[in-house]
Backbone as CSV, one residue per row, in Angstrom:
resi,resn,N_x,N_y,N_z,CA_x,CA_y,CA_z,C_x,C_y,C_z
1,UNK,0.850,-1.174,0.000,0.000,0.000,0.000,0.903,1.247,0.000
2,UNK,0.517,2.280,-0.413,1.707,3.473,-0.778,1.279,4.427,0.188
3,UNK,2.046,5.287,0.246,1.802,6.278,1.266,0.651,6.731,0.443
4,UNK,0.337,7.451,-0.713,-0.839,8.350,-0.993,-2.272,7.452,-0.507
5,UNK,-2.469,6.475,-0.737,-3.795,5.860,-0.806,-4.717,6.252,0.813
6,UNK,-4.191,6.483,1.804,-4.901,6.766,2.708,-5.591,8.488,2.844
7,UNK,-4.606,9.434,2.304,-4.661,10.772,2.241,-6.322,10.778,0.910
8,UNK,-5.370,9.602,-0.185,-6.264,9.927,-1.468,-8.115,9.470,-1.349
9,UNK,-8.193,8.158,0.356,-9.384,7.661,0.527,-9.783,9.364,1.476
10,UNK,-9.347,9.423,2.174,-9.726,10.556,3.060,-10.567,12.129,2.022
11,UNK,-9.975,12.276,1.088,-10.318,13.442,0.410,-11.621,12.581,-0.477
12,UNK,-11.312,11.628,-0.935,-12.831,10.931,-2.135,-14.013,11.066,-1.205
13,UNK,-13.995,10.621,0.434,-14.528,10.785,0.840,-15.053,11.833,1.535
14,UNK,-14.558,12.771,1.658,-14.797,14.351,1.928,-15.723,14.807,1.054
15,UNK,-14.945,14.297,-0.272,-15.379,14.995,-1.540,-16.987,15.023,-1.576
16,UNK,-17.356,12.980,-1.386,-18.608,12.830,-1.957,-19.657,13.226,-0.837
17,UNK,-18.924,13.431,0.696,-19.865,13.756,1.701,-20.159,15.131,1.574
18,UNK,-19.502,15.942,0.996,-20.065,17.513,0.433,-21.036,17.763,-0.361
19,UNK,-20.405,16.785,-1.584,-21.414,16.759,-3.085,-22.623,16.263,-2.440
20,UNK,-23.192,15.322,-1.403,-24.126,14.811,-0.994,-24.720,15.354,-0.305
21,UNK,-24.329,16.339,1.036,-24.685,17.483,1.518,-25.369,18.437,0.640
22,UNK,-24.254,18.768,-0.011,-25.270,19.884,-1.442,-26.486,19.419,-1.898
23,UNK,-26.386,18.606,-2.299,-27.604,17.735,-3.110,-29.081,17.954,-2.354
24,UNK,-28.203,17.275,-1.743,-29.699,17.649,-0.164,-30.113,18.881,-0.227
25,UNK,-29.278,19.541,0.344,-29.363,20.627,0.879,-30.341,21.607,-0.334
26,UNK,-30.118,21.649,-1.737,-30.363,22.338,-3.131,-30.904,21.844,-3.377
27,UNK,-31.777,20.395,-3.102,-33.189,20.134,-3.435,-34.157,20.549,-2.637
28,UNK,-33.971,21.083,-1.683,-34.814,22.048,-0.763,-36.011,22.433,-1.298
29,UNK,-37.166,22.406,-0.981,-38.567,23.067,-1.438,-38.672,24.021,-0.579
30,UNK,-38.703,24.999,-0.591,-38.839,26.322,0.009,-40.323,27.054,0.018
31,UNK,-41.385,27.327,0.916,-42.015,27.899,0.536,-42.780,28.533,2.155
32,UNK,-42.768,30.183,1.390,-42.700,31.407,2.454,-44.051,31.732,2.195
33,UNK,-44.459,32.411,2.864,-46.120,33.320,2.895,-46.241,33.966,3.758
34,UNK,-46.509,35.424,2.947,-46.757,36.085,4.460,-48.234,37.529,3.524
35,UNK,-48.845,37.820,4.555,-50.038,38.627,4.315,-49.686,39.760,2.891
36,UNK,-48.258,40.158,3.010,-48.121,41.617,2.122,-47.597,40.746,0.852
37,UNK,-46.968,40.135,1.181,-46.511,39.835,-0.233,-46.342,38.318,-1.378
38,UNK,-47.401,37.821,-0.653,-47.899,36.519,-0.885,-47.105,35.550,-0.858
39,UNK,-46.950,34.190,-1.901,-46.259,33.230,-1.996,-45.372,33.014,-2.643
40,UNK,-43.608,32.568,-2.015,-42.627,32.643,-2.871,-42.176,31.371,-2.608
41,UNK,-42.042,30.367,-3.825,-41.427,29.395,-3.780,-39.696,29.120,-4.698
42,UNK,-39.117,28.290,-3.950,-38.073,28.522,-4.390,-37.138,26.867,-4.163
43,UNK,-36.028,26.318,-4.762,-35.928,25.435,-4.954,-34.292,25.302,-5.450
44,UNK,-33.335,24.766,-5.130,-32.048,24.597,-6.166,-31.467,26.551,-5.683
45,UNK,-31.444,26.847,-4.582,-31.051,28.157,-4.098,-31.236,29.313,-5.285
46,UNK,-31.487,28.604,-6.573,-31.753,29.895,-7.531,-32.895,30.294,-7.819
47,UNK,-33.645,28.673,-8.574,-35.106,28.658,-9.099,-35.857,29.138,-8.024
48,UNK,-36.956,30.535,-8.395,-37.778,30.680,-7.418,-38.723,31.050,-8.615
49,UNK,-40.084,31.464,-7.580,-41.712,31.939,-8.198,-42.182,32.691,-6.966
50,UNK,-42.786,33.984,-7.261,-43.510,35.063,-6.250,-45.048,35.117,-6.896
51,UNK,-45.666,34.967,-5.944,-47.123,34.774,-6.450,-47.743,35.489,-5.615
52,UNK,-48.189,36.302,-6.257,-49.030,37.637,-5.176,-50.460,36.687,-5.081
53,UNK,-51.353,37.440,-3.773,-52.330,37.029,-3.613,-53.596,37.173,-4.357
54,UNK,-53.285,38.147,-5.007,-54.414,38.958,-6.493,-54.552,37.510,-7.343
55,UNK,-53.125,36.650,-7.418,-53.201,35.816,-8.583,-53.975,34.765,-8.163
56,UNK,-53.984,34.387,-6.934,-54.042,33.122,-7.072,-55.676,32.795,-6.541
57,UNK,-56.352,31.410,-7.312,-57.731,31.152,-7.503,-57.657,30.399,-6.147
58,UNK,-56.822,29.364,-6.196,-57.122,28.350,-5.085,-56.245,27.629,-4.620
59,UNK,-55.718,26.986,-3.489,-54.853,26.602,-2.946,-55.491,24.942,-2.521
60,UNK,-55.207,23.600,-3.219,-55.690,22.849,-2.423,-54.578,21.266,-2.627
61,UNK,-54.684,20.352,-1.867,-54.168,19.032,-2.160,-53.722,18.617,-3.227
62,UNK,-52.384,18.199,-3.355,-52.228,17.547,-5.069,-52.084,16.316,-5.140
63,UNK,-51.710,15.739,-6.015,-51.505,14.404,-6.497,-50.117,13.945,-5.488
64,UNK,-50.174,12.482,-5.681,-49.265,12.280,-4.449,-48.555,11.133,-5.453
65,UNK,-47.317,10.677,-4.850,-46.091,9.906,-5.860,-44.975,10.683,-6.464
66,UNK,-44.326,9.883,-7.420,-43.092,10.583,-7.685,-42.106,11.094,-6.716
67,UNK,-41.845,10.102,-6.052,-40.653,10.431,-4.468,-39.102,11.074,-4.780
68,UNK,-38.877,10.497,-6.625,-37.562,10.301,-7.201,-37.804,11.534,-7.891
69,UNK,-38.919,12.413,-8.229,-38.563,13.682,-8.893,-38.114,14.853,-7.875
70,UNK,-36.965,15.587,-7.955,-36.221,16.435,-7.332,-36.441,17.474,-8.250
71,UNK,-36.923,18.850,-7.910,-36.038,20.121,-8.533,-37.589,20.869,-8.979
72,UNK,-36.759,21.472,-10.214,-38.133,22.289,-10.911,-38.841,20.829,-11.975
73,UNK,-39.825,20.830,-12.550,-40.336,20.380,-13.441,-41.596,20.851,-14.193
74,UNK,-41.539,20.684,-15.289,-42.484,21.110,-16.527,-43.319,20.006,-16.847
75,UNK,-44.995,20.238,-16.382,-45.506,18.997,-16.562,-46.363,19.395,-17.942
76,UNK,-45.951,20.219,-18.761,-47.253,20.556,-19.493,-47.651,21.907,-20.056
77,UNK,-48.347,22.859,-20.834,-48.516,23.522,-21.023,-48.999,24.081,-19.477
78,UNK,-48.249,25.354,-19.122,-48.976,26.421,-17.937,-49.107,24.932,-16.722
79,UNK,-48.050,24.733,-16.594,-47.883,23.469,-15.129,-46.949,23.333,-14.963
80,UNK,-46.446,23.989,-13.736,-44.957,24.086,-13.526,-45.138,22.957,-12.244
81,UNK,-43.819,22.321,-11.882,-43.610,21.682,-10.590,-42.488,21.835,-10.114
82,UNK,-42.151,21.906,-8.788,-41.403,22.454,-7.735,-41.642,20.778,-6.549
83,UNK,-40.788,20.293,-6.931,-40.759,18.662,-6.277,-40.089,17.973,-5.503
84,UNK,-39.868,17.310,-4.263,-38.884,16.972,-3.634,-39.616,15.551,-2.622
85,UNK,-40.757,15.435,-2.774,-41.686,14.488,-1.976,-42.900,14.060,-2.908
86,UNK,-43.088,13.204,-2.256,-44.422,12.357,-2.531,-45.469,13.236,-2.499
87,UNK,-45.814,14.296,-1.563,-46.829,14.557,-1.532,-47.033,16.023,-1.901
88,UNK,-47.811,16.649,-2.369,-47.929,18.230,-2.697,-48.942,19.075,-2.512
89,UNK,-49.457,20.151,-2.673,-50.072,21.028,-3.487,-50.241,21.699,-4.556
90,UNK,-51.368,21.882,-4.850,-51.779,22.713,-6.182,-51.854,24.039,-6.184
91,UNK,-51.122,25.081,-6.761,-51.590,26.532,-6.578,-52.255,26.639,-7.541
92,UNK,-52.959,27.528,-7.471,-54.072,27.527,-9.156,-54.194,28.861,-9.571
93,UNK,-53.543,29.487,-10.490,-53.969,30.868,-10.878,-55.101,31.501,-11.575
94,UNK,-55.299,32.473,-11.085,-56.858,32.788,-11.705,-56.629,33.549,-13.674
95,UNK,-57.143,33.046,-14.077,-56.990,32.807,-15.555,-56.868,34.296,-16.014
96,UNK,-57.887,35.089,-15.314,-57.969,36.554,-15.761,-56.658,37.190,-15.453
97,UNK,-56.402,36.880,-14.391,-55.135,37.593,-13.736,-54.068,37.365,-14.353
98,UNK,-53.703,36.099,-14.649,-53.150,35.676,-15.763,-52.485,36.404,-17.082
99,UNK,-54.328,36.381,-17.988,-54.013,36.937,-18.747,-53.491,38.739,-18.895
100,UNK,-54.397,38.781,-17.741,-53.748,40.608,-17.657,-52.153,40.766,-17.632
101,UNK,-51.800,40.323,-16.200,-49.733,40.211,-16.622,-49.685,39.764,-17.846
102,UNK,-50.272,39.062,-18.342,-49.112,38.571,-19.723,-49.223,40.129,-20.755
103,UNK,-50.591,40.482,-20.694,-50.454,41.724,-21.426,-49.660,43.254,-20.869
104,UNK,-49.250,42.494,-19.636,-48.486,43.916,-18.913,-49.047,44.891,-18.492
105,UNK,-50.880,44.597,-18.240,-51.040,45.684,-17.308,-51.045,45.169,-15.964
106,UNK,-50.620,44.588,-15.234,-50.058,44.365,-13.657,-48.990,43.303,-13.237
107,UNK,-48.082,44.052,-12.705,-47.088,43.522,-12.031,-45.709,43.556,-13.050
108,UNK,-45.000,43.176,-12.223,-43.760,43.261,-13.378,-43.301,42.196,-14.032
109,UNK,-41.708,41.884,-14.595,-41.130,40.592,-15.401,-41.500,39.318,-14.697
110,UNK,-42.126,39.403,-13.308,-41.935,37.957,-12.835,-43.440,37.886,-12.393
111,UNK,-44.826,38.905,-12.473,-45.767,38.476,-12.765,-46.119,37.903,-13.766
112,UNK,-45.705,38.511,-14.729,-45.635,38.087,-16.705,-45.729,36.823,-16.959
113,UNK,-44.700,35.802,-15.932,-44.513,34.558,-16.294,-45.094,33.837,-15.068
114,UNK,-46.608,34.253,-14.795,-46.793,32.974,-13.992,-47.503,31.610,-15.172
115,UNK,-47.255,30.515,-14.582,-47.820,29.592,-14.823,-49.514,29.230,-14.395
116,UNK,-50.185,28.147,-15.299,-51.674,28.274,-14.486,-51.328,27.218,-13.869
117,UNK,-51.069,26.387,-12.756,-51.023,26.069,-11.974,-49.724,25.671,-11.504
118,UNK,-49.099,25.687,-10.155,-48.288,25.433,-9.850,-48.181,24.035,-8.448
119,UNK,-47.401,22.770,-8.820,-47.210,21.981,-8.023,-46.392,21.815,-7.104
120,UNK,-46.397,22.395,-5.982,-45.103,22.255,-4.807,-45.282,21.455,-3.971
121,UNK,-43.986,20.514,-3.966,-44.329,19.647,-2.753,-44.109,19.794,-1.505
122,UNK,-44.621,19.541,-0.398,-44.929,19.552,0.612,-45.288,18.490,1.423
123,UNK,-45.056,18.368,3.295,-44.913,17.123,3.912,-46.210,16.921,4.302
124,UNK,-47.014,18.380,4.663,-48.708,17.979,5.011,-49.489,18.859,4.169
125,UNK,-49.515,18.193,2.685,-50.822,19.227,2.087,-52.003,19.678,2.658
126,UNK,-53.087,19.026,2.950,-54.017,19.084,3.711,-53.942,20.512,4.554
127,UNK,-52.892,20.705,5.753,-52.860,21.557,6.686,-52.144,22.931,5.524
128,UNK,-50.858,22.610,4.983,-50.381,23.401,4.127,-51.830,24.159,3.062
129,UNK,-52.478,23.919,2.403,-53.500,23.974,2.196,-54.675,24.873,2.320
130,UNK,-55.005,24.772,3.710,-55.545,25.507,4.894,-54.820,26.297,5.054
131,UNK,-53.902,26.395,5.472,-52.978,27.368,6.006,-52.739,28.588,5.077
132,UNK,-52.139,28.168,3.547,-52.301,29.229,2.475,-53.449,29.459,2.583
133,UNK,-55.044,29.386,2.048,-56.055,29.852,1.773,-56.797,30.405,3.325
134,UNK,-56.378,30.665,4.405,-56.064,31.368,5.216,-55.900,32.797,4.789
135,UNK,-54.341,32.264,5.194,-53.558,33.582,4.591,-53.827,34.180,3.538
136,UNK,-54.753,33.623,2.512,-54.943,34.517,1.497,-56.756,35.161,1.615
137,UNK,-57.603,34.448,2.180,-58.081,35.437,2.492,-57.940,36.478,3.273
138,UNK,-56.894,36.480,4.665,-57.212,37.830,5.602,-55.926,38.676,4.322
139,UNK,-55.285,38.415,3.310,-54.846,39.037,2.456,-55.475,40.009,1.720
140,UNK,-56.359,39.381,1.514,-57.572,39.863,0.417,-58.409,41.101,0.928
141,UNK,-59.011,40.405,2.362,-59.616,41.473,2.996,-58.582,42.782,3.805
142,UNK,-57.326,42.339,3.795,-56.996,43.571,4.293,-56.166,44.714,3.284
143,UNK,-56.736,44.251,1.638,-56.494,44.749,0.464,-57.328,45.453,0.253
């Protein structure tokens, strides 16, 4: 056995316990809410989405499976997904609102591009759920 091979196991293994850390860590589903400035999801420390409360129709339970999809995903025309678990929610944008950003009369470059529905996963839809459509009505009413 040579002198390098113990130094060279010590660093492979550093190496892959970082890269694996990261991994973790940057598949993160992120998702914030608060009364002023609605819902921001975010994912991979870059990919994010801000969803004011004007936009959105409905907040409820999604489809459950897919344990192995990580990250952003494109399920479709206007169906974005934001994935890291089995289980999720549905954000649902209201179509009018929609179409108004796209024509640029409200909000700016990152209203423009919402999607009509958005899938984020989450550990308790159900309560998650509740909890947004909560928050988005005392939003509404204190608009």
């Amino acid at each position: 056995m040579s002198s390098w091979t113990l130094p060279t196991l010590l660093v492979s293994c550093a190496l892959l316990g970082a890269g694996l850390w990261w991994m973790v860590s940057a598949s993160t589903i992120t998702v914030r809410a608060t009364v002023e400035d609605g819902v921001a999801v975010r994912t991979w420390r870059v990919v994010r989405t801000e969803i004011p409360w004007q936009a959105i129709e409905s907040v409820r339970p999604g489809p459950t499976g897919g344990t192995m999809e990580v990250g952003p995903r494109w399920y479709g025309p206007g169906r974005i997904g934001y994935t890291g678990g089995s289980t999720s929610v549905v954000i649902r944008i209201h179509p009018l609102y929609r179409k108004a950003a796209r024509q640029g009369s409200i909000g700016g470059d990152t209203v423009r591009r919402l999607a009509a529905e958005y899938v984020v996963s989450v550990p308790e839809p159900e309560a998650v759920a509740s909890k947004l459509t909560a928050l988005r009505a005392r939003a509404l009413d204190a608009a």
